[in-house]
N, C-alpha and C positions, 0 to 999 in steps of 0.2 A: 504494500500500500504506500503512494506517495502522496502527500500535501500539494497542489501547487500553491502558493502564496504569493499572492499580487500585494505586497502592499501600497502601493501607487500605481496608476497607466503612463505616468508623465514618461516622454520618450526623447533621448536626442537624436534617432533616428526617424523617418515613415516609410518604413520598408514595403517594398511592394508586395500585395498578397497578403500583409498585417492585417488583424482586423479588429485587433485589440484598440489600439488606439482611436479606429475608426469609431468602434463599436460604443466605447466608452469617452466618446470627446466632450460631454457635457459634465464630465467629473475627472477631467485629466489634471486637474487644482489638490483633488483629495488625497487624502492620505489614511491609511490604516495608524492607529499611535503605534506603540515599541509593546505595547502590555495588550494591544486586542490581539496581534499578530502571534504573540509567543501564548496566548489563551487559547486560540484556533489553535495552532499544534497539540495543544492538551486536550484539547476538545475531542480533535478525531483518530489523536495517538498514532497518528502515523511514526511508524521508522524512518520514514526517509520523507524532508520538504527541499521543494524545486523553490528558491526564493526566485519569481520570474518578476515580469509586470508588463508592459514598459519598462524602464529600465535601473534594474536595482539600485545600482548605485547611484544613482542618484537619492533615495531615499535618505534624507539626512541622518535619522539613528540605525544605518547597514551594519555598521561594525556591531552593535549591540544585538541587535538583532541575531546574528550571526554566529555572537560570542554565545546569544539567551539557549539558542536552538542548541547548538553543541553542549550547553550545560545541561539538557533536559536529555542528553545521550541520544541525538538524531545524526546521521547524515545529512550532510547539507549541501546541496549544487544552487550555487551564485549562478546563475545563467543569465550572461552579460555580451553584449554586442564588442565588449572590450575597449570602447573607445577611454574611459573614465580610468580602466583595469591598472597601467602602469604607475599613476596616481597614489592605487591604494596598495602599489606594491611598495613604494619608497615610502607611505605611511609607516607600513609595516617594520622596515629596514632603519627609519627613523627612532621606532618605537624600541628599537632593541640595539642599537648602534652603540660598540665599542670600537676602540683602536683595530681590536683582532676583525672586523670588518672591512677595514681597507683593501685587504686581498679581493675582496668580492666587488666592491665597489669599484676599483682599478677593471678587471673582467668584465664590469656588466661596461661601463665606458667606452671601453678597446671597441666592444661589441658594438658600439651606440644605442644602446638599450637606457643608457640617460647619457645624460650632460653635466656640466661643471653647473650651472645651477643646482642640479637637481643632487648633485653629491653634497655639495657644499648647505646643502636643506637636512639634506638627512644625517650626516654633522653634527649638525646644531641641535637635534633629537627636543623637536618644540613637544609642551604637554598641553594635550588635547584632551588628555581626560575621559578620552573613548579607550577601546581595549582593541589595536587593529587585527585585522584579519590576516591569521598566523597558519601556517603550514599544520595539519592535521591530516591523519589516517583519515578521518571524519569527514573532510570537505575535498569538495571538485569545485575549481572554477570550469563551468562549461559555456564554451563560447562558442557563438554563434555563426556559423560560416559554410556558405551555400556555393562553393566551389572554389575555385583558383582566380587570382587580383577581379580579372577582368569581368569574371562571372559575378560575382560578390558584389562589386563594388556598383555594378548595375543593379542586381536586385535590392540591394539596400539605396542606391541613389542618390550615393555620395566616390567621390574619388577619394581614393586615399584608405580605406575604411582596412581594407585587407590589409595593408603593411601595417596599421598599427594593431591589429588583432595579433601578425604573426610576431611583432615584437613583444607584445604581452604574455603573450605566449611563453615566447623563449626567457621572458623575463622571468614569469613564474618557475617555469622548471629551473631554471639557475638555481632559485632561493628555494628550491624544493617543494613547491608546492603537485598537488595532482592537479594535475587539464584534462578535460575533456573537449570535444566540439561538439556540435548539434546542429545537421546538418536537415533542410528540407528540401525535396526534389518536385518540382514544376515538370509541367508539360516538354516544355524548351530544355531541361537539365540535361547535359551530355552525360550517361555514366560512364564514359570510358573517362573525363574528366574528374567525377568523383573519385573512380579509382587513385587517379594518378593523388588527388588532395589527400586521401589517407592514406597514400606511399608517402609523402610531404610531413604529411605531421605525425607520421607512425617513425619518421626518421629523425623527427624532430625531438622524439620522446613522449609524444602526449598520449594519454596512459588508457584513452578508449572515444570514443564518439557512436553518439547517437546519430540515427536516423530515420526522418520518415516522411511519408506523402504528405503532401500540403491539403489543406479543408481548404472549401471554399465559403468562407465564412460570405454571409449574407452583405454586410459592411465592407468589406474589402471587394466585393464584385461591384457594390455601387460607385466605391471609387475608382476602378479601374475604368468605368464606361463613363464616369463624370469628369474625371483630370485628366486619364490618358487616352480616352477614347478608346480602349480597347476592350474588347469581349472576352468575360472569361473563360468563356471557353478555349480560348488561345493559352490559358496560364496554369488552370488546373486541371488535374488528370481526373481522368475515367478510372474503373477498378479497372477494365479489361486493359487500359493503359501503365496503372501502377503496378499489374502483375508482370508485366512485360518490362516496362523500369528496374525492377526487384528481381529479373531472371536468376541473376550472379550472386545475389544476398548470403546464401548459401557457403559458397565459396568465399566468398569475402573474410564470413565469419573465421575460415580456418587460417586466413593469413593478416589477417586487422582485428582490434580487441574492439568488435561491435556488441554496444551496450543492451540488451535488448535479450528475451528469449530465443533457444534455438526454436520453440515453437508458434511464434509470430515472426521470426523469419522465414518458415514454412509458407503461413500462412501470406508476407507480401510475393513470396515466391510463386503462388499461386497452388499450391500443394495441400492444400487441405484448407477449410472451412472456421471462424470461428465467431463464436459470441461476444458482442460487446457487453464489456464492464468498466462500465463509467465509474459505476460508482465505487470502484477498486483507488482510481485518483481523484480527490475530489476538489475542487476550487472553491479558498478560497478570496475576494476583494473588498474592492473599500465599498462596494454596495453588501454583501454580506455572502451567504455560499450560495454557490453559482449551482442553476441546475438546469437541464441533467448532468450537462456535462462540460468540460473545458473549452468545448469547442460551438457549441447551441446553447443558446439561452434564452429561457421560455420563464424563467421564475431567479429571485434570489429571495433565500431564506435568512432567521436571524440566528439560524442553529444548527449543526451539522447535522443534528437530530433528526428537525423538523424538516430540513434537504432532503434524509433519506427517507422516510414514513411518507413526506408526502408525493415524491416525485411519484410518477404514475410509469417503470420503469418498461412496462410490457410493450407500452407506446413507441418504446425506441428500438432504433438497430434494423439489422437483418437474422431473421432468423429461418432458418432451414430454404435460404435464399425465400423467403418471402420480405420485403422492404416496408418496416411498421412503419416509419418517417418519410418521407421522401429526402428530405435531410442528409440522412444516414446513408443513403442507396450508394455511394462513393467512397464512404468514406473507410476507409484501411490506416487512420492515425495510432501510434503507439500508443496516445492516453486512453485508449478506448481497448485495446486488442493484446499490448502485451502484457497487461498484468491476466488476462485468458489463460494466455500460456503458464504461466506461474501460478493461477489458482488450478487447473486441470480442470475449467467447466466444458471442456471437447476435448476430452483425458483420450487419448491414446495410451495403447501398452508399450511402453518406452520412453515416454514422455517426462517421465520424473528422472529417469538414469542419461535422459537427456540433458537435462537444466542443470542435474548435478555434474556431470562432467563438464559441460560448458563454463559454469560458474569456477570447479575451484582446480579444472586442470593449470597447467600453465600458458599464460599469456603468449601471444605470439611475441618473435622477436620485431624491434623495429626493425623496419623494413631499409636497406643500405640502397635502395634502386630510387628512393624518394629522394637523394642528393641528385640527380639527373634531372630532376620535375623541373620544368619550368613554371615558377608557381608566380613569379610577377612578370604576369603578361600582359597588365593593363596598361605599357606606356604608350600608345597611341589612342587610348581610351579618352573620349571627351570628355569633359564634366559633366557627371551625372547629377547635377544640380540643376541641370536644365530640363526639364518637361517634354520640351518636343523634340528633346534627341535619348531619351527614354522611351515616347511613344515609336518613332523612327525605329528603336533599336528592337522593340518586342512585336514590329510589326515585319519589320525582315527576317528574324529566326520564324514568324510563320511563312515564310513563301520558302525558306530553304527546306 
């Protein structure tokens, strides 16, 4: 069981295909406090909370937040677009800064992972009075990244966005921390391209990534047809499209540490059938828990409680391929399908000696072929800040 935890929508991105933001733009001001958020985790006792939103970090009380969850013995994945990440790494570095740190601090330098500002800040080890966010068995940063420079840096619609995710990155692993990514695949997604990104950041060291099909959230197809004039159906996929995306998933699994069941990788592989369980991950925001599910929203309640007794749960999903939602009819997202595989509600005989060897065999090694990637290929990439060379760009990947 995961939490997701929005405590804010606020975003420095508007990624395309988002719908959070969209969805929630009349309370993108609010905030969840430091004592409802770490309440909700005791509420619905998850083991593990996704601090998501909008964008964590910005959340004025993250550190505590952060610090509150890991004292209540949770896993915790920050899932951050990374632009803020290097920030709250030299918070950290600041927070614990002795002479015997200068080794490190010379290294991340050399690297340009900071600068002489940014050393001579963490030096001075100013008191903030927060507790920063420190390298733990417990925590992943998982950061968000939908292919190599040029892919990325389109869907999110900014330039630039990929190099400083891949220096946060590399900055975390220095200081020891775990990375993850979280990667979503679109219609237009090349997967030979994703391949090559978890060759890249499996040689980088980063320790697993997520992945999975994109929702077409109701709010983010209005925007695509109102800002960029394009049709969603050019961006999101069909199941008979994500099964066909998902062919290699399989495979993948035996040579990249993809986070996720082997038996919802079955299932985007197209290999077998499963039951959504929403209510396995449940959301919650600053309006209050989200229902049914992370991805539809038809209600918010003021209790996890009162989310699950009253959601009407048969309404939803696909079941024995009959399509209770129309909603649903597409949708193959992890918050919905992989915790199936982990509860066994479409058990196979193997399925459990499955999850257990996947879980605690050992990890693949990085990958040594991800040094050949050319991963910043966006130098002839225009500014993605421009509108009608983002519409231009998702309208010519449909005629190739």
């Amino acid at each position: 069981m995961v939490l997701q935890l929005e405590p804010l929508h606020t975003c420095n991105l508007s990624c395309t295909g988002c719908g959070r933001i969209r969805e929630y733009s009349t309370s993108l001001k609010s905030m969840m406090s430091l004592q409802d958020c770490l309440d909700s985790a005791n509420e619905c006792g998850a083991p593990m909370v996704s601090v998501c939103g909008g964008e964590p970090l910005i959340y004025p009380q993250i550190e505590e937040l952060v610090d509150g969850l890991l004292k209540q013995g949770r896993i915790v994945y920050i899932c951050t677009n990374g632009l803020l990440m290097r920030r709250k790494l030299r918070d950290y570095m600041a927070s614990e800064y002795t002479p015997a740190m200068e080794t490190k601090i010379s290294e991340l330098f050399k690297e340009g992972l900071i600068n002489e500002n940014d050393a001579q800040e963490i030096r001075q080890k100013k008191q903030t009075g927060k507790p920063a966010i420190k390298p733990s068995k417990w925590l992943y940063w998982n950061v968000h990244v939908d292919g190599l420079e040029k892919t990325h840096d389109m869907v999110v619609e900014r330039k630039g966005v990929f190099k400083e995710s891949v220096a946060a990155i590399k900055m975390a692993k220095r200081l020891g921390f775990q990375v993850a990514t979280n990667t979503t695949v679109y219609k237009q997604t090349d997967m030979n391209e994703i391949e090559d990104m978890f060759k890249f950041f499996s040689w980088l060291g980063v320790d697993g990534h997520t992945i999975s099909p994109g929702y077409d959230y109701d709010a983010a197809k209005k925007d695509m047809v109102q800002r960029l004039g394009v049709s969603p159906d050019e961006f999101f996929l069909t199941k008979k499209e994500v099964i066909q995306k998902f062919s290699n998933i399989l495979d993948w699994g035996k040579k990249y540490t993809i986070f996720g069941t082997p038996v919802y990788q079955e299932f985007l592989a197209g290999k077998r059938d499963l039951t959504c369980t929403a209510w396995a991950i449940p959301t919650r925001n600053v309006v209050g828990w989200k229902s049914p599910c992370y991805l539809i929203t038809d209600a918010h309640y003021k209790t996890y409680k009162e989310m699950l007794e009253k959601t009407d749960w048969d309404k939803y999903g696909v079941v024995n391929g009959v399509v209770c939602d129309p909603r649903c009819e597409n949708c193959m997202v992890h918050c919905g399908y992989d915790p199936s595989g982990a509860l066994g509600t479409n058990y196979k005989c193997g399925d459990t000696l499955k999850n257990i060897i996947y879980n605690f065999s050992p990890r693949p090694k990085p990958a040594a072929e991800g040094a050949k990637v050319n991963a910043f290929n966006g130098d002839n990439l225009k500014n993605q800040e421009s509108k009608n060379t983002e519409k231009l760009t998702l309208q010519t990947n449909k005629k190739v």
